[in-house]
TORMAR-668395 format. One record per residue (C-alpha): residue number from 1; x negated, y negated, z negated. Coordinates in steps of 0.02 Angstrom, whole numbers. Layout:
r resi=NUM east=X north=Y up=Z
...
! end
This chain:
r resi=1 east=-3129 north=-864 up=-86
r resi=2 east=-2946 north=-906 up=-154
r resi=3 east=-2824 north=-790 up=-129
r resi=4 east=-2668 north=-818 up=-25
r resi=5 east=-2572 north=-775 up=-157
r resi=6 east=-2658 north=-899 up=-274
r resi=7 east=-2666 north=-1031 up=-134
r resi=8 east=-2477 north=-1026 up=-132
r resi=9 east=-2480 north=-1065 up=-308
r resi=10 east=-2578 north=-1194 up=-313
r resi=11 east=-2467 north=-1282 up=-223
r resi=12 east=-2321 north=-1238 up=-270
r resi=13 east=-2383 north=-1312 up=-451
r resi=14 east=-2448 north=-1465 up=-357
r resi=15 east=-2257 north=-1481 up=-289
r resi=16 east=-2164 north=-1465 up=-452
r resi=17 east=-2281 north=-1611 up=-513
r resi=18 east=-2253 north=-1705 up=-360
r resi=19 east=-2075 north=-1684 up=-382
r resi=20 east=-2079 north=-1737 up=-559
r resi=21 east=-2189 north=-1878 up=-530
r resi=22 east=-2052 north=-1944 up=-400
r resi=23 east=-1905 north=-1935 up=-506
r resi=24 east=-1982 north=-2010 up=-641
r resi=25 east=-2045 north=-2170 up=-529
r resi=26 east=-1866 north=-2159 up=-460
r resi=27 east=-1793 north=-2193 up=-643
r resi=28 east=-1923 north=-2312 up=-675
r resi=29 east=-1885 north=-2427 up=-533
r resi=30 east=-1682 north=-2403 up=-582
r resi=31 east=-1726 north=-2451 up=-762
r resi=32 east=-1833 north=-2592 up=-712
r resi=33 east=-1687 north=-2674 up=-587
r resi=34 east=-1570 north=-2660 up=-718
r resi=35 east=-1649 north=-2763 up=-850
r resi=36 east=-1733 north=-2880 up=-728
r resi=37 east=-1606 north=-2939 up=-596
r resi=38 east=-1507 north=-3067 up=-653
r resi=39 east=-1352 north=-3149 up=-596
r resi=40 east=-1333 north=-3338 up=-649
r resi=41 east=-1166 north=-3431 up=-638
r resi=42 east=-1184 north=-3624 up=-642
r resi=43 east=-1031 north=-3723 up=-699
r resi=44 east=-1019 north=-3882 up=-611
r resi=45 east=-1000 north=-4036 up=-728
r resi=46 east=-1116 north=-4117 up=-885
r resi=47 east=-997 north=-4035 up=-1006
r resi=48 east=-973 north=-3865 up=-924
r resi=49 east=-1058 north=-3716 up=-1022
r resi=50 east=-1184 north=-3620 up=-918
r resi=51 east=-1157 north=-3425 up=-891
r resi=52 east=-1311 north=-3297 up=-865
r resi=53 east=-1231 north=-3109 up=-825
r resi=54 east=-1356 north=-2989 up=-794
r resi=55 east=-1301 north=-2883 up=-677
r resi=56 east=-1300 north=-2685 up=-733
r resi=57 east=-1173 north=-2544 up=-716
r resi=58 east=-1116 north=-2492 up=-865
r resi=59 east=-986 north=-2382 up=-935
r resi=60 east=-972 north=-2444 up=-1116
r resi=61 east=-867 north=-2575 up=-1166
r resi=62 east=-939 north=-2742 up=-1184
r resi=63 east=-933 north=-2824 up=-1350
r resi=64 east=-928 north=-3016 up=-1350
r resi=65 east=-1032 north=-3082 up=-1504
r resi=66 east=-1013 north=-3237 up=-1548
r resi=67 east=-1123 north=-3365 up=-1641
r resi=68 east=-1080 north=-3533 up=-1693
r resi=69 east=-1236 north=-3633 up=-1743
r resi=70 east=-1286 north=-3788 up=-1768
r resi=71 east=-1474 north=-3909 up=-1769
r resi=72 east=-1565 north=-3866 up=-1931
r resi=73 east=-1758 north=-3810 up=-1980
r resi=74 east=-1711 north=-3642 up=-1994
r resi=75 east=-1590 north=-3626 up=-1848
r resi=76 east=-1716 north=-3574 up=-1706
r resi=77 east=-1785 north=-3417 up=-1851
r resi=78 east=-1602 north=-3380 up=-1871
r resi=79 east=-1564 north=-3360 up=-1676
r resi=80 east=-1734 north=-3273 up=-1651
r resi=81 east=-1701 north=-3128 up=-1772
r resi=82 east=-1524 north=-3090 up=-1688
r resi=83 east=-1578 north=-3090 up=-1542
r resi=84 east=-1693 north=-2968 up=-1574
r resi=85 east=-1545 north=-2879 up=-1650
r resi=86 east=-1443 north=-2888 up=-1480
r resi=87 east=-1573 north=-2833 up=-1351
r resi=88 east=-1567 north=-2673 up=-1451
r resi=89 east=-1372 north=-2660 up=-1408
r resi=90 east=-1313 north=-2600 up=-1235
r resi=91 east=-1190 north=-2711 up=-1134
r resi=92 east=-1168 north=-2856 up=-1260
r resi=93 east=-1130 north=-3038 up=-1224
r resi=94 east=-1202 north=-3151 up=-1336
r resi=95 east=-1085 north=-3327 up=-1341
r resi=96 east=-1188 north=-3458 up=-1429
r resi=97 east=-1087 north=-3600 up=-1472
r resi=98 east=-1171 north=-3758 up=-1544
r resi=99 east=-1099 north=-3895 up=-1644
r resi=100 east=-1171 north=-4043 up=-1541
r resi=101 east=-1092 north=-4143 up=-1383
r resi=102 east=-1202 north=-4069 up=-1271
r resi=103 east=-1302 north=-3911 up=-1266
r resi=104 east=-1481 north=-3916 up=-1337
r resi=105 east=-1641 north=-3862 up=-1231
r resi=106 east=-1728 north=-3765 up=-1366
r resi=107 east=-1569 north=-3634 up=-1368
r resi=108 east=-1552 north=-3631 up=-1181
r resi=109 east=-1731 north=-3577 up=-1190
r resi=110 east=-1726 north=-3446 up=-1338
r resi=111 east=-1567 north=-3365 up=-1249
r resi=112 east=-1653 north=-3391 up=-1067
r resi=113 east=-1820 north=-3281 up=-1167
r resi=114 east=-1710 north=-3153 up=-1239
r resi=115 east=-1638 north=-3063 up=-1071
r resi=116 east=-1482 north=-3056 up=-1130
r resi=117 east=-1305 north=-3098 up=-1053
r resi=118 east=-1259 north=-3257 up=-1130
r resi=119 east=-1154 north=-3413 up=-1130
r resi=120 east=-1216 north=-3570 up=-1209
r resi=121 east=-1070 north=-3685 up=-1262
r resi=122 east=-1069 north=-3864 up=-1345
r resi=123 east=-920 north=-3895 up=-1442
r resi=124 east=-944 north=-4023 up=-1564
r resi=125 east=-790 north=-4068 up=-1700
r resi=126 east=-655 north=-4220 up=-1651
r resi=127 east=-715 north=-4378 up=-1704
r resi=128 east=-570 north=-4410 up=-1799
r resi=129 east=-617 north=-4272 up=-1923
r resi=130 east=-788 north=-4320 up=-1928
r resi=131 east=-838 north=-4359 up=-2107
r resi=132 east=-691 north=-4246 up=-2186
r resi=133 east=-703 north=-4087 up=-2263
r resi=134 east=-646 north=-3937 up=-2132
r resi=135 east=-690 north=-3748 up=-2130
r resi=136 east=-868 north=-3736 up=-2057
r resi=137 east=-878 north=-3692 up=-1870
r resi=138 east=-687 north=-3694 up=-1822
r resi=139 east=-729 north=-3775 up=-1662
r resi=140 east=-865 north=-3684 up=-1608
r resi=141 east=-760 north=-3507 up=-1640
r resi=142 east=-617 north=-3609 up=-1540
r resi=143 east=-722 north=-3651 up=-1414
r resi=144 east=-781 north=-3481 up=-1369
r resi=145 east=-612 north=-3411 up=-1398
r resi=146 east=-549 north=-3516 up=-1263
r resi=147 east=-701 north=-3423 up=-1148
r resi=148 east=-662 north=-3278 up=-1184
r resi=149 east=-499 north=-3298 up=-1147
r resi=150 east=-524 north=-3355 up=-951
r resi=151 east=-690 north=-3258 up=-933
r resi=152 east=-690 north=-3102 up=-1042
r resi=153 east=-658 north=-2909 up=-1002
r resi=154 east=-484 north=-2872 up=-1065
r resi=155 east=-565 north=-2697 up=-1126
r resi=156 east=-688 north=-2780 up=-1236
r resi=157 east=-705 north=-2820 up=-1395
r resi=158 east=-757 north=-2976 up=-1507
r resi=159 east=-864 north=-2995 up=-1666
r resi=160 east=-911 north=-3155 up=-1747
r resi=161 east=-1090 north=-3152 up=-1799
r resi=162 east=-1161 north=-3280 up=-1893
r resi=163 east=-1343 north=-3327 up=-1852
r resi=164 east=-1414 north=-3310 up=-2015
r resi=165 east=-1336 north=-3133 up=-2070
r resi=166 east=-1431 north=-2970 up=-2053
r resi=167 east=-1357 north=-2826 up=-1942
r resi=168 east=-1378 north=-2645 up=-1928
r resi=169 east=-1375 north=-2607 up=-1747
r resi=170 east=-1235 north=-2458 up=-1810
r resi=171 east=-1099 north=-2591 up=-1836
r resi=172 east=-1111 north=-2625 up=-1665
r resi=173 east=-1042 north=-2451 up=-1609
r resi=174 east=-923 north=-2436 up=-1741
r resi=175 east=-859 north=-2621 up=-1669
r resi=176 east=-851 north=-2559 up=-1489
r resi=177 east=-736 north=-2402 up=-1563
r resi=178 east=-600 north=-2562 up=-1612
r resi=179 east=-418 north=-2537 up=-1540
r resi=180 east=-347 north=-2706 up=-1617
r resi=181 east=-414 north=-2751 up=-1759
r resi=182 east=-541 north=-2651 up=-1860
r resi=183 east=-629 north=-2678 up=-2012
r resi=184 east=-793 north=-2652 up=-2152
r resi=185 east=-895 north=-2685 up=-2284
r resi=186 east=-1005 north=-2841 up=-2280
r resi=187 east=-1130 north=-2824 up=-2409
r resi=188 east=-1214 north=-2975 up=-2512
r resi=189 east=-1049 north=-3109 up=-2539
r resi=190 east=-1031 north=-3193 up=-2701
r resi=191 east=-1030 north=-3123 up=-2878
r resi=192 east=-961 north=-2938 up=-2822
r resi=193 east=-1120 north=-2902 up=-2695
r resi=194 east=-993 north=-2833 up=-2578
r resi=195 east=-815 north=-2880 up=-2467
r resi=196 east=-736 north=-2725 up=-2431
r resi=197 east=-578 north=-2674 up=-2361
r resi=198 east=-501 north=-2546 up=-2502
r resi=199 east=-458 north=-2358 up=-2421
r resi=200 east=-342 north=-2246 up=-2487
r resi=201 east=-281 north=-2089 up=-2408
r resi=202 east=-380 north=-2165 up=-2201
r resi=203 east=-256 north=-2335 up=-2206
r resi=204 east=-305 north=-2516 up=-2297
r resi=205 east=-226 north=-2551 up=-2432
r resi=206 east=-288 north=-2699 up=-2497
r resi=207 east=-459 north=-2803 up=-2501
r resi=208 east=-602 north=-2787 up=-2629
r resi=209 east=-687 north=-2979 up=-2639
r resi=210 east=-754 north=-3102 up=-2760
r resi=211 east=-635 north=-3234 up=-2667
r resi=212 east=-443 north=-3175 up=-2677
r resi=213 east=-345 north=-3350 up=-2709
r resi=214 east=-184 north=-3281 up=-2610
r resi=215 east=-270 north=-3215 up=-2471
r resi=216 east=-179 north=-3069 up=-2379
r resi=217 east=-338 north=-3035 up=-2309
r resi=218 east=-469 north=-3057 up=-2394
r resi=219 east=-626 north=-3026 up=-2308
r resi=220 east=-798 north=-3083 up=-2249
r resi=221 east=-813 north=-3150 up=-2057
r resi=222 east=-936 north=-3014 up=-2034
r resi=223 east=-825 north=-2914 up=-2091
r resi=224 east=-684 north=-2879 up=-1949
r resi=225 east=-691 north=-2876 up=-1738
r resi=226 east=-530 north=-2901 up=-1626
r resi=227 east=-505 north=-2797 up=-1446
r resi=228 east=-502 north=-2940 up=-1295
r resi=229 east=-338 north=-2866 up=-1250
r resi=230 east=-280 north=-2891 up=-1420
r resi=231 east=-330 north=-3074 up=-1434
r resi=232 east=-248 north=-3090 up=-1254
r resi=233 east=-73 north=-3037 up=-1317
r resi=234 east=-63 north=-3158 up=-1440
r resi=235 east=-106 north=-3346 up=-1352
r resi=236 east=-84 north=-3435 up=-1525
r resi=237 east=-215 north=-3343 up=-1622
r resi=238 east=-354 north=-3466 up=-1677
r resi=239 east=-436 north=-3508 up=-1822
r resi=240 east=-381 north=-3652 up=-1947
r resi=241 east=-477 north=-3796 up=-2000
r resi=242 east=-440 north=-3758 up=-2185
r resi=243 east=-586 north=-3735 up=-2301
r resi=244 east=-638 north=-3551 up=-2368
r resi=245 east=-475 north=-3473 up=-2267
r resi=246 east=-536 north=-3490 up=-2093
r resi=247 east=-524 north=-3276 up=-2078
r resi=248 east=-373 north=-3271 up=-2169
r resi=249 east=-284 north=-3396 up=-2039
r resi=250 east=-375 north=-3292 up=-1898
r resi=251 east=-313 north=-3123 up=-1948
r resi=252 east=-143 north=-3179 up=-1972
r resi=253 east=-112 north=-3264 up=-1830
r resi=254 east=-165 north=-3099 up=-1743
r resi=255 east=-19 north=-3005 up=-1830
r resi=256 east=-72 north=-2857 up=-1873
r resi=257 east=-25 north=-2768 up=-2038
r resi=258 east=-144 north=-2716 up=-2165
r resi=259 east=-107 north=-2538 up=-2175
r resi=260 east=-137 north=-2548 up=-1984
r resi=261 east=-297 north=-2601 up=-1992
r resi=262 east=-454 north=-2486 up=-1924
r resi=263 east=-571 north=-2438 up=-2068
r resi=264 east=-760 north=-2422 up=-1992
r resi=265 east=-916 north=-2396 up=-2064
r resi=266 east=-857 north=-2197 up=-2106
r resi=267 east=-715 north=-2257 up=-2205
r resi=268 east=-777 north=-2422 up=-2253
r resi=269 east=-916 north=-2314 up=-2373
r resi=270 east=-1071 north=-2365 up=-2275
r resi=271 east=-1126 north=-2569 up=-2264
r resi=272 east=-1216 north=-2592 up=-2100
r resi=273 east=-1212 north=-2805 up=-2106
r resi=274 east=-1263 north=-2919 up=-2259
r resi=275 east=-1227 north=-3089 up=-2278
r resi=276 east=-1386 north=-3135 up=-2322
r resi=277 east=-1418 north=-3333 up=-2277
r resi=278 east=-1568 north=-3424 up=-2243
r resi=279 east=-1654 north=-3513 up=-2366
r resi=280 east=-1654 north=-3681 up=-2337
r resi=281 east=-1833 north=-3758 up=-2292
r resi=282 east=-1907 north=-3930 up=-2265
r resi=283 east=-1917 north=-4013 up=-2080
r resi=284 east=-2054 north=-4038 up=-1989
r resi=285 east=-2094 north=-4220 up=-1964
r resi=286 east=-2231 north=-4330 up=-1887
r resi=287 east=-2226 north=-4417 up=-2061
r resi=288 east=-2310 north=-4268 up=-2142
r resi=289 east=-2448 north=-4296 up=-2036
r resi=290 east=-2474 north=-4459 up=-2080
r resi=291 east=-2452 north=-4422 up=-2267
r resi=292 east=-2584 north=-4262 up=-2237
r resi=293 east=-2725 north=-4399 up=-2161
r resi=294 east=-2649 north=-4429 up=-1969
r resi=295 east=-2831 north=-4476 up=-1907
r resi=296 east=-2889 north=-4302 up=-1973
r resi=297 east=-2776 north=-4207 up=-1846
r resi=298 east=-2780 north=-4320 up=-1708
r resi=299 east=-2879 north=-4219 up=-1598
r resi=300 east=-2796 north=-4050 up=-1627
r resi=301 east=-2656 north=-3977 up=-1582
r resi=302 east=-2524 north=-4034 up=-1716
r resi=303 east=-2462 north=-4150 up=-1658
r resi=304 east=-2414 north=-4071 up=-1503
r resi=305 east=-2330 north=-3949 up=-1606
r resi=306 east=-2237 north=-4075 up=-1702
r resi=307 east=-2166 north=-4137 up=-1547
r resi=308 east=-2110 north=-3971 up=-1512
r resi=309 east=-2023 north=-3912 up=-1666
r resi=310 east=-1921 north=-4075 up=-1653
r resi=311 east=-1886 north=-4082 up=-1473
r resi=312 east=-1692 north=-4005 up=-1514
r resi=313 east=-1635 north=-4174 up=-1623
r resi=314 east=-1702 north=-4289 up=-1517
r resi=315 east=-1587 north=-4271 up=-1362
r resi=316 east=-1440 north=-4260 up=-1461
r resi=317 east=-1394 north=-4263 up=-1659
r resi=318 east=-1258 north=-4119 up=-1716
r resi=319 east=-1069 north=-4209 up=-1765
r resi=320 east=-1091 north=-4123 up=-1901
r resi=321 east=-1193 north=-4079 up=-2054
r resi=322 east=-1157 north=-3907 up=-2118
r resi=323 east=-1228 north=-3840 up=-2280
! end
């Protein structure tokens, strides 16, 4: 027969794990509404951007990334792998802006599969420049600077990530440290292997890069993020349309003074992004098929598939061909 004293316990063992069990279904459920609820904002209007929030409680500042892109073979790899990047960074939202006239399907759906807070934008170049050579992306980094000026937290911060760079999810906190401006290394540009801000004694005094031709600051556009509030106080920053100087134009017209800026990445020593490009590949087409013995593959599923990876240019072509 069990003891009193042992019947007591028993239970109170069977209670602690009770208890435990509770809290932990407790922070289950919490974790589970967090990622799951969403909160989506429709903009009425063809030509109005559409803006998924999810809607958490969180105490870090939020870091507006933004990604110009445009329709290519590799462009839906490129998107993938950063996204993948971004759901491992808390309270980010990711601004996707596409160089077409209206948004494209296959991107509403990759950012729709990624859980993420995002805004899709379509901002394709004027039609008078059409043709002529400009600084890659100037309108799409317009366009979601003009978001982020009506829609953004004035205590985050922004980074421009292009789609086809690889990130260290580190950068990320060092970006969300940024006051006003704040800088790094960006490793794999040109001939040097490295852009670099240049650190003497904690302040920038210079810029290390393969590209100097005048530029007061000469770095990467991986290579620097801007505080909302920042950006806010001065309503004529932008970028220019001016080939090769489009971060030079940006950084000035946010006037802040070299020896001001905010080395990150432990005193610029440590490279935590690399401008690494995607190879350029071939594009799917139904005429390989045909070339490949059509009749062959007419009963499987290729076909289909073709379909699918060119769904994006069929709905709308991109104003633009960028290299």
């Amino acid at each position: 027969m069990v003891s009193s004293k042992a019947l007591h316990m028993i239970l109170f063992v069977q209670s602690l794990i009770l208890l435990f069990a509770l809290r932990r279904m407790r922070y289950t459920g919490e974790l589970v509404l967090r990622h799951a609820q969403e909160m989506t904002v429709n903009h009425p209007g063809e030509k109005q951007p559409e803006i998924h929030l999810r809607n958490e409680v969180l105490t870090m500042r939020p870091i507006y990334v933004v990604t110009p892109t445009y329709t290519r073979p590799t462009q839906m790899a490129d998107l993938t792998r950063l996204s993948n990047t971004l759901r491992l960074v808390p309270n980010v939202h990711w601004i996707v802006s596409e160089d077409r006239v209206h948004i494209s399907k296959p991107v509403q759906q990759l950012l729709e599969h990624s859980g993420l807070s995002y805004t899709q934008l379509a901002a394709p170049r004027p039609a008078s420049l059409v043709g002529k050579v400009i600084g890659r992306g100037v309108f799409n980094r317009r366009a979601a600077i003009a978001w982020i000026r009506e829609n953004a937290s004035e205590d985050g911060v922004i980074y421009f990530a292009d789609d086809d760079n690889s990130y260290d999810t580190r950068i990320f906190e060092e970006i969300r440290q940024t006051v006003r401006v704040s800088v790094f290394p960006v490793g794999l540009v040109l001939r040097y292997g490295v852009s670099s801000p240049i650190i003497e004694n904690g302040k920038v005094v210079g810029f290390f890069d393969a590209f100097q031709a005048g530029r007061k600051y000469a770095m990467d556009m991986a290579g620097f993020a801007v505080s909302v509030n920042h950006l806010l106080s001065k309503p004529n920053a932008t970028f220019p349309a001016r080939v090769s100087y489009l971060e030079e134009g940006f950084v000035k017209s946010l006037e802040v003074p070299v020896t001001e800026l905010e080395p990150r990445a432990e005193m610029c020593t440590r490279v935590w992004v690399w401008h690494t490009r995607t190879e350029k590949a071939a594009k799917p087409s139904l005429e390989n098929l045909k070339e490949a013995d059509y009749l062959a593959y007419s009963n499987t599923n290729l076909e289909k598939l073709h379909k699918h990876l060119l769904e994006d240019s069929s709905a709308d072509k991109p104003t633009t061909n960028m290299p």
